[in-house]
N, C-alpha and C positions, 0 to 999 in steps of 0.2 A: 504494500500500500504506500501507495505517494502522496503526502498529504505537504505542506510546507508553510514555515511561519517567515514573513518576510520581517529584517528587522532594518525600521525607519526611523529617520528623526533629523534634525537640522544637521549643518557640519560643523563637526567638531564635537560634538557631546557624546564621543564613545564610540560611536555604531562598530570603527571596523576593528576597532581594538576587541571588545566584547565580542567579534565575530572570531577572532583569532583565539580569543579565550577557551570558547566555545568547542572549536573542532581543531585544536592544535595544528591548524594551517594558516602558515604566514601569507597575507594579503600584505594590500598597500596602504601605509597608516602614515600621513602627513600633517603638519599641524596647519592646513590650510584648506578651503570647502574643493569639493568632487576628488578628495585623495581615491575614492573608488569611484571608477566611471560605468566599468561593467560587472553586473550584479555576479558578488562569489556564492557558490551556493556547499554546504558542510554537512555531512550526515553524520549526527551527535546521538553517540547512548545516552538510553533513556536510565539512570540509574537506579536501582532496580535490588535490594538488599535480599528482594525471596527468590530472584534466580539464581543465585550464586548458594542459598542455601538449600535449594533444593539438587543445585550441584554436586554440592557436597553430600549431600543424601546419597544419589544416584551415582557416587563415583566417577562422574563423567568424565568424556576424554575431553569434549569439548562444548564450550559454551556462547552464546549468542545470543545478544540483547536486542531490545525492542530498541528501534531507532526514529528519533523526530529529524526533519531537517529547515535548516534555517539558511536564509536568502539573506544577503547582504546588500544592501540597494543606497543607492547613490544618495547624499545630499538632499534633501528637500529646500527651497530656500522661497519666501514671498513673490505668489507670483504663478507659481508652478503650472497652475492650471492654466493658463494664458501661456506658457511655454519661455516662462524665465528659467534661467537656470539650464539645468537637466531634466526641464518639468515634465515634456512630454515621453521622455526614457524613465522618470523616474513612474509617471501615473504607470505606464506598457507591464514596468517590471512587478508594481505593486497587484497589479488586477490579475496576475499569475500566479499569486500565493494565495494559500485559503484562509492564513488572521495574521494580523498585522501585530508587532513587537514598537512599541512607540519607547523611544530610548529618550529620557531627557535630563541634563546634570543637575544633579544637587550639591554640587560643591564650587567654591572658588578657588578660580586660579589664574593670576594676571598672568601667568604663561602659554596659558591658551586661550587662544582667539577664541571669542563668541560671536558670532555674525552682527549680534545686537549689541556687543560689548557690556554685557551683564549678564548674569543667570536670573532666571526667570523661570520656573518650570511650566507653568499654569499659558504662560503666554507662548512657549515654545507649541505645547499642546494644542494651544487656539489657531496659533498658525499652521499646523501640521493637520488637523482637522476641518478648519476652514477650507484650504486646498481641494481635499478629500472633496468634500459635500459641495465646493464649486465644480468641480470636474463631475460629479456623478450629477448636480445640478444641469450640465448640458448635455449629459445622455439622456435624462428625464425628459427636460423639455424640447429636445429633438425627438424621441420616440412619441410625445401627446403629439406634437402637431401630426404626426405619423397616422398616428389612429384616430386624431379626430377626424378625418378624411374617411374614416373607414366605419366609423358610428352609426349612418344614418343606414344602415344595412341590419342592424336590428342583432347581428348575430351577440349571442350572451356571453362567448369570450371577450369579445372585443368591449363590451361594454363594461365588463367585468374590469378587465386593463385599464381603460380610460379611469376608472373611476380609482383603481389602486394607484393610477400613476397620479392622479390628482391630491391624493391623502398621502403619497411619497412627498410630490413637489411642496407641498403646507410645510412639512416638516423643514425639509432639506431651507426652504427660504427662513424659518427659524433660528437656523444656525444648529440644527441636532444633524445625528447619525440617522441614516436609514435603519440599522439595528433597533430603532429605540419604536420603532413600526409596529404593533401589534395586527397580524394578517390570518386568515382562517383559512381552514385545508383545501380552498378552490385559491387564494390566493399566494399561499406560499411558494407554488411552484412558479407562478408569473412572475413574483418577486426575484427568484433566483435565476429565473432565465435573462436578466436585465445586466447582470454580474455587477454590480455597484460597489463603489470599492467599500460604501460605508453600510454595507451594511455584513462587511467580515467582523467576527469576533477581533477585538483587541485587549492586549497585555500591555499594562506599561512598568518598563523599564529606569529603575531611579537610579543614577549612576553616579559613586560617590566615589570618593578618594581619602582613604585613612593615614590619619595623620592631616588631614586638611580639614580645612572651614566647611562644613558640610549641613544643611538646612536641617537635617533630618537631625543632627546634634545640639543645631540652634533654635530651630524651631521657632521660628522670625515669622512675621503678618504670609511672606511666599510662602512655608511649610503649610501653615494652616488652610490656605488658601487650596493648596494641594491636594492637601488629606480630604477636605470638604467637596473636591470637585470628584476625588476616587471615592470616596462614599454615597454620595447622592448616584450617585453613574453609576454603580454598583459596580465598577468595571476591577478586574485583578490585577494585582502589583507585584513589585516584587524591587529589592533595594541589592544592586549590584556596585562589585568593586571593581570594574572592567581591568583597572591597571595594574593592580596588583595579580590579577588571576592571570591578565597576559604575562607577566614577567615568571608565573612559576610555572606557566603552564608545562613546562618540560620534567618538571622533578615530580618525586613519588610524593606519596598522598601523605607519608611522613613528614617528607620534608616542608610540600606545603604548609603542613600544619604549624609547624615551629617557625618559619618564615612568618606565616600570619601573624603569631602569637607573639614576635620579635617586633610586629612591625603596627600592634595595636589591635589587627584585625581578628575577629572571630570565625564568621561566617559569610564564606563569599560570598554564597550567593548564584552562584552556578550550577550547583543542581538543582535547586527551587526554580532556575529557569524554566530547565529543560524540563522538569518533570509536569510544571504549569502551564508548558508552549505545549506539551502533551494531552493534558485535559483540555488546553483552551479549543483544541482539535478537536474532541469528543471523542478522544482512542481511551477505550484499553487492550489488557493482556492478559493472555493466555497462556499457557505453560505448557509443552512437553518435554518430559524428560525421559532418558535411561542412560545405560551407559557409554553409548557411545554419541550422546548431543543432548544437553540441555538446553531450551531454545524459548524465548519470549515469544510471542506472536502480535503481531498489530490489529486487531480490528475497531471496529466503530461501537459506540455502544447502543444496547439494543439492537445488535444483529443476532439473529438466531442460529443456532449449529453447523446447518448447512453450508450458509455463510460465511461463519467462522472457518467452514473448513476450509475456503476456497484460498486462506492466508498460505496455507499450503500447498494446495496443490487445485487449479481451479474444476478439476473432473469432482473434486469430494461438493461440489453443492450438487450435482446428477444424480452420482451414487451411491448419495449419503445413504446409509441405514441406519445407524444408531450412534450414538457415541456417551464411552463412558470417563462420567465426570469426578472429581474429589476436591474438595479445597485444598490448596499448596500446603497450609500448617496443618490441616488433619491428615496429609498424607507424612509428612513428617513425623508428626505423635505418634502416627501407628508403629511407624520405625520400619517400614514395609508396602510393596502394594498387595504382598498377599495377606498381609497381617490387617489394611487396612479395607479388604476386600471380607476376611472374615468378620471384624467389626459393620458392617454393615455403611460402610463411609464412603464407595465407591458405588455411585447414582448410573442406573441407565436413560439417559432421554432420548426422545425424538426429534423429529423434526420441528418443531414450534418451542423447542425450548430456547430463551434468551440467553445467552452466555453470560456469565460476570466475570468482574475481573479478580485475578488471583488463582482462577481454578485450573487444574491440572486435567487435560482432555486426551484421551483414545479416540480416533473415529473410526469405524467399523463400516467397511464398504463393500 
């Protein structure tokens, strides 16, 4: 499964440092706007403490984790949508990912240029969303004038659209996300055939620097201002140390840790990304193991077995027949799968069973 989280945000507040952080691949990191012109793209494990202990379980030879990936996309800068900047490469790249990663600094630092020459997180946000909602603002009302031509034909899709794209455009000329849409199951699909950048799910990204001046420490009228806009929004967070994780990115997980600890810091912050740019997807995971592969699996949530099997191999949604299921830590307890198959812990479902994540699956074909 290929699913991708694009990560954006003005230049210079992180983006390609954090992307380097990320998947231990050097990109272009300048202290000046469009240091990355062409989008990198990183396939990052998803980190994952009950694959590795069902590894261990199963003695395996070899192991394999569930993986998210992240797009690394040029600069945003005022304007975009009007085609300042890198705007019209930048909207191409963004409307090819399926949730956006909005990166903005919380820290000071007269060493790095800010476009605006201050930090500002709230107003970074405004502008990086403004854009959005101007650009999907002219695919809206280039597609009504489209179908109001096509209205007086009576047909009930069409009337249907005109009338969603009308309750899209209210919004969009508000100053909101298309996400914040509330649509019913004849409109949801119209919605998503339109691919509007705003109405992907979004994560934001708070990127600080330890040992520096950092909002989140100060907690000044702009933190507050911040916190209030991620709660009302209901939107997920998450507080990264881009520079610090780029600089250890090469040493053991020991070493990071005493570097951190030498250097003020606790918690990066990098695997609460990746495991959140995970959810923000709507994946989980599934497990197979024995002894020669332990293996994560990627699906959506709310797919049902068949489905699920297809992470595999795509003949198992045809020929599914049955598959049996266990929770990862009840197949662990048992200390066995025969021993958790005599305890009665090992489920057979069929096809209409929803998968959940954590559970350890057989498919039977």
């Amino acid at each position: 499964m290929s699913l991708s989280i694009g990560i954006v945000g003005l230049p210079n507040v992180g983006k390609s440092t954090l992307f380097s952080a990320l998947t231990k691949k050097g990109v272009l990191i300048a202290n000046y706007p469009f240091a990355t012109i062409d989008p990198s793209v990183g396939v990052v494990a998803v980190p994952d403490e009950r694959l590795y202990k069902l590894a261990e379980f199963s003695k395996t030879q070899k192991t394999v984790p569930a993986a998210v990936e992240f797009v690394d996309i040029a600069g945003l800068v005022k304007g975009a949508s009007e085609g300042e900047g890198l705007g019209n490469q930048f909207l191409t790249n963004i409307r090819e990912t399926d949730a956006i990663a909005e990166v903005v600094r919380i820290f000071e630092d007269d060493n790095i240029i800010h476009v605006d020459g201050k930090i500002n997180p709230m107003k970074d946000i405004e502008v990086i969303n403004l854009e959005l909602i101007l650009a999907d603002l002219q695919t809206v009302t280039k597609r009504a004038s489209n179908v109001a031509r096509e209205v007086k034909s009576g047909k009930k899709e069409v009337i249907l659209e005109a009338g969603l794209l009308a309750k899209i455009q209210k919004v969009l000329e508000e100053g909101k996300l298309a996400n914040t849409i509330v649509v019913d199951e004849f409109e949801a699909p119209v919605l998503k055939s339109l691919h509007l950048l705003t109405t992907k799910k979004f994560l934001y990204i708070l990127n600080k620097k330890t040992g520096g001046v950092n909002l989140d420490e100060t907690k000044d009228e702009r933190w507050n201002a911040l916190m209030a806009f991620l709660t009302s929004s209901g939107s997920g967070w998450v507080t990264v140390d881009a520079g610090i994780e780029n600089d250890l990115k090469d040493m053991t997980d020991g070493e990071k840790k005493e570097m951190r600890e030498g250097l003020g810091g606790v918690n990066n912050g990098i695997n609460d990304l990746i495991k959140k740019g995970y959810e923000l997807l709507g994946l989980i995971t599934y497990f197979t193991t024995g002894e020669k592969e332990t293996r994560a699996w990627t699906i959506e949530r709310g797919w049902t077995a068949p489905l699920a099997g297809t992470a595999i191999h795509t003949d198992f949604k045809d020929k599914f027949v049955r598959a049996e299921v266990v929770e990862w830590d009840k197949l662990i307890g048992a200390g066995s799968f025969a021993a958790a198959r005599e305890k009665g812990l090992i489920r057979t479902e069929g096809k209409e069973y929803i998968v959940k994540d954590g559970e350890v699956m057989e498919f039977k074909i």
